[in-house]
N, C-alpha and C positions, 0 to 999 in steps of 0.2 A: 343510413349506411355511411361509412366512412371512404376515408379519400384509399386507402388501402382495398379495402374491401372493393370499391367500385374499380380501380386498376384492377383487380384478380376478377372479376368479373368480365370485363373488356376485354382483356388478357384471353381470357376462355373462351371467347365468342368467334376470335382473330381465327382465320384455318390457315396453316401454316402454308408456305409458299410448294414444298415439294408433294402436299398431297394435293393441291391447285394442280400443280404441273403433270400431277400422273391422272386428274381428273379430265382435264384439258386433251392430254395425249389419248386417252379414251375413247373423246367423242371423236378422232381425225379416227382412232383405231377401228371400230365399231361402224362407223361410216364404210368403211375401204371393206371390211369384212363383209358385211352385208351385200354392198355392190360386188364386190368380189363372187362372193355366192351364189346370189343371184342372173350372175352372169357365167355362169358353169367354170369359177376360177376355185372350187372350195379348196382343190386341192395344192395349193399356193404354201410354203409355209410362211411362218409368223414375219421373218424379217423378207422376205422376197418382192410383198410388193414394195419398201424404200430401196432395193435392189432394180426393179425393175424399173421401175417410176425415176431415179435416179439417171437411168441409164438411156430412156427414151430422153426426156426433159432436157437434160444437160450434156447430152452424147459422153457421157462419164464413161470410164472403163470399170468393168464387174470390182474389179480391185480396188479403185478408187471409193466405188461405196459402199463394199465391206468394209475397211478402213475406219470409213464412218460409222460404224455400228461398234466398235472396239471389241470385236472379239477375238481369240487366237487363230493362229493361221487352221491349223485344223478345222476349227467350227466353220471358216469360212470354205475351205475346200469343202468340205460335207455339204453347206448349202450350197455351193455352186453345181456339184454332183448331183444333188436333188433337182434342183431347177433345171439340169441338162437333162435328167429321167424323164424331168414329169413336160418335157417338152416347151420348156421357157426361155432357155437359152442352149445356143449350141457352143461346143469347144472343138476346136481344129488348130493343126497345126502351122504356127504362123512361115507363109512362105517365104519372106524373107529372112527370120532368124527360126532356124529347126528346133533348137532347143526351147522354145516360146511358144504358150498355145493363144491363141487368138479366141473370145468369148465374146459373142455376139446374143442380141437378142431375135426369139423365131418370130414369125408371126405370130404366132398365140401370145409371145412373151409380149409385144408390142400391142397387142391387145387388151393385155391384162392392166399393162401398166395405162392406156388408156382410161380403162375402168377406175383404176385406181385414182388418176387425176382429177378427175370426174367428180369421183367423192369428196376429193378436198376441197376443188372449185366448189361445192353445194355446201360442206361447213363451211368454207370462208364466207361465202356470201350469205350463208345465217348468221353469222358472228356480226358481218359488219353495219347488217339492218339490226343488231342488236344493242350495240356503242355505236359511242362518232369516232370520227375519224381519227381524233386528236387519243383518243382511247388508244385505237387500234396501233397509231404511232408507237403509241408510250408501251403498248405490251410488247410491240414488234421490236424494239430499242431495248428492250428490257430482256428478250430473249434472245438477245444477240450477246447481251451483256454476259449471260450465264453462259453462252457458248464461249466466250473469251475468255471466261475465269477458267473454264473447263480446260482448254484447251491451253492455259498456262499450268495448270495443276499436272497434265500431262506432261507436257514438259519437264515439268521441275523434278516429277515424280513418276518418272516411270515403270507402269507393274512390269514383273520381271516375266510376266509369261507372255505380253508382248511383244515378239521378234520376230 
């Protein structure tokens, strides 16, 4: 085999970094759904538990981690609408400034996202009996890394449907 050939062979073996990452995002996703399910949350949509989870964990405001999810303001009013329906967070109006609603999580909500943390704690701690530590650095460092690039790319390049 030639030095050629055996690069294009290595080459081909390599799995690229973003289908890694949507592998990875899977098992955290699949995890949460599952517990979620099982815990009478099925009817959760897709992005609500890092909504809700967000919002217990780091006393975040709903808008702070839709934000996080980049998507337009519409899609996020919609999931906020649904998560006030489906009994996950309430909206009221804020008694200091009227024109402002205040969005809180309910009991269920604060339940769900418990659920939800639950599942991550259980893949993290199969991940970390699975590498050492010095692994788990280098992936943790490494996906901060991509959140920084991301997060300058936005900047520089702002989509025009988000305002």
């Amino acid at each position: 085999m030639s030095n050629a050939e055996a690069e294009t062979t290595e080459a081909d073996d390599v799995v690229i970094l973003p289908a890694l990452l949507r592998d990875a995002r899977g098992s955290y996703a699949q995890a949460v759904r599952t517990d979620l399910t099982a815990a009478g949350f099925d009817d959760l949509p897709r992005n609500g538990p890092f909504v809700l989870g967000g919002m217990a964990r780091f006393n975040a405001s709903a808008a702070d981690m839709i934000s996080g999810l980049g998507v337009t303001k519409q899609a996020a009013s919609q999931l906020i609408d649904l998560l006030v329906v489906r009994g996950y967070l309430t909206r009221e109006v804020d008694p200091v400034d009227r024109r402002r609603m205040t969005i809180s999580l309910t009991d269920r909500g604060r339940a769900a996202s418990q659920v939800t943390r639950s599942a991550v704690e259980s893949i993290d701690a199969e991940l970390a009996a699975m590498i050492t530590p010095q692994q788990l650095d280098g992936l943790r460092a490494g996906l901060i890394a991509l959140g920084q690039i991301k997060s300058r790319s936005i900047q520089a390049h702002p989509h025009p449907h988000d305002d």
